[in-house]
N, C-alpha and C positions, 0 to 999 in steps of 0.2 A: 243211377249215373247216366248222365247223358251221352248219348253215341254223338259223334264229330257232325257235324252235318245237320243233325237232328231240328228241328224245329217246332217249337211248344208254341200251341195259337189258344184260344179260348174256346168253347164250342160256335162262339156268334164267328170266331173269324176263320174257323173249320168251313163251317156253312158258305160264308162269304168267300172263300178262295177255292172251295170244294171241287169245281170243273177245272181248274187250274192246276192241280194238284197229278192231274194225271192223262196222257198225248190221247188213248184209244179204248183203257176199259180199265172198271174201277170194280173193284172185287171185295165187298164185305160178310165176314163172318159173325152173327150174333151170337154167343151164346148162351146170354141172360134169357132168363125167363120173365125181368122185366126192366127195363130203360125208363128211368123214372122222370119224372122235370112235376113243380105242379101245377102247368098247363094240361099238361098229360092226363095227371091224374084227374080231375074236373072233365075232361073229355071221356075216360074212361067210366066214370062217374055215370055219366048221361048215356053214353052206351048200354050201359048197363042196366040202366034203368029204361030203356030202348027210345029214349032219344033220337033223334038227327042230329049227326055232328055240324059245327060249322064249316061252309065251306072255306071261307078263308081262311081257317088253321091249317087246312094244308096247302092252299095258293102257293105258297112260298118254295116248297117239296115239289110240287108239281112242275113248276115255272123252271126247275135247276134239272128234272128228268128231261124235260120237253128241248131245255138251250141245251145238254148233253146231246139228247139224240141229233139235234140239227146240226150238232158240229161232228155228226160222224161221231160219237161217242158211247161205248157199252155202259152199262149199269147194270150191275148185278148182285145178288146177295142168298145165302143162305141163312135159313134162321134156324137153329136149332133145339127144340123144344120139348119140355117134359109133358108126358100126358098122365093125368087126363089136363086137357088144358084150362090155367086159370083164367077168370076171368079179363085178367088183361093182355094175355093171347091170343084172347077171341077178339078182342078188340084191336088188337095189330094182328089179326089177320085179316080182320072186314077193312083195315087201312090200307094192308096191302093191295085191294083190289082200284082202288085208284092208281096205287105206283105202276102197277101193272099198266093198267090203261092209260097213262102215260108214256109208259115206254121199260122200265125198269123192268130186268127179269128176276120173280124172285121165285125162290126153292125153299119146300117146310120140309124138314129135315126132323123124325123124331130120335132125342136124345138115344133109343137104346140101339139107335143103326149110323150112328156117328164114328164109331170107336176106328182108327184108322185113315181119317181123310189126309190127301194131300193134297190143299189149295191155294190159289197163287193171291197177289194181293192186287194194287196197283199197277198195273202194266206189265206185272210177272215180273217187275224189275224192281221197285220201291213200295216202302209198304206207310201203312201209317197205323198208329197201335193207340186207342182210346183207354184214357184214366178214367175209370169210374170213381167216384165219391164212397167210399168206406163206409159213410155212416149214414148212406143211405138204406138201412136194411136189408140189405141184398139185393137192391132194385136198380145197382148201375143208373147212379145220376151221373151224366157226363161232365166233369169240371174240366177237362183239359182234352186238347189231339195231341198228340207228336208225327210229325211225318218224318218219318228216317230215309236218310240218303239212299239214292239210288245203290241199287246191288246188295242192300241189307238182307239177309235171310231170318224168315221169318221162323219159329217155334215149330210152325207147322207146315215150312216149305221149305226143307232141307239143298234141293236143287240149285245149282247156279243158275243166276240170271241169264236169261236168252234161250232156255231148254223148250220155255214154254210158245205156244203161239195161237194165237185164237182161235 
């Protein structure tokens, strides 16, 4: 059921309104072991087989870290991960290190020291909650975002909104 407010975009029109979506800092928790698309998988592929990735596959990732920071905007994310890690872990970890170097902070987090987080989402005020694809084997293919209204409390942030602050 949808919450009042809510807003259902596609992944392409997540991406596209992604910097808009939030005034100072944006706050993502992963905690698949793997985000599927099969772009993805073809990239991981070649990784793996120790490749060079393209750079332009992530131009696009980069370009939205880079117009974030220059608007004065956080990026940030933890990724939460079982080890030993599978091969496509290793592969969004060696990705991670461009987000980085763009600007993005991100945090690896292993699954058995998770138990207990309280983290905040969007702006510590509104959050946005991603629908994975079911029948993507357990690989979190994204079909849809929802961004819920300002002041929605999230599963994992009990708090009212404005407790938090950067």
């Amino acid at each position: 059921m949808s919450q009042p407010g809510a807003v259902i975009m596609t992944p392409g029109e997540f991406d596209a309104r992604f910097t808009g979506l939030f005034e100072h800092a944006a706050f993502r928790l992963e905690l698949l072991d793997r985000y599927d698309s099969p772009g993805t998988q073809q990239r991981v592929q070649r990784f793996l087989a120790g490749q060079p990735d393209d750079p332009s596959a992530r131009a696009g990732w980069d370009a939205l870290i880079a117009g974030a920071r220059a608007a004065a905007k956080i990026m940030s994310r933890v990724h939460v991960v079982s080890e030993p890690l599978t091969g496509y872990l290793r592969f969004e970890l060696d990705f991670y290190r461009g987000s980085v170097a763009a600007g993005e902070d991100v945090r690896i987090l292993p699954r058995t020291r998770a138990a207990g987080l309280d983290l905040p989402g969007f702006d510590r005020c509104s959050s946005a909650r991603g629908h994975h694809d079911p029948w993507s084997h357990g690989s979190g293919s994204l079909r849809a975002a929802r961004r819920l209204p300002p002041r929605s409390r999230s599963a994992l942030n009990r708090r009212p909104c404005g407790t938090f602050r950067p």
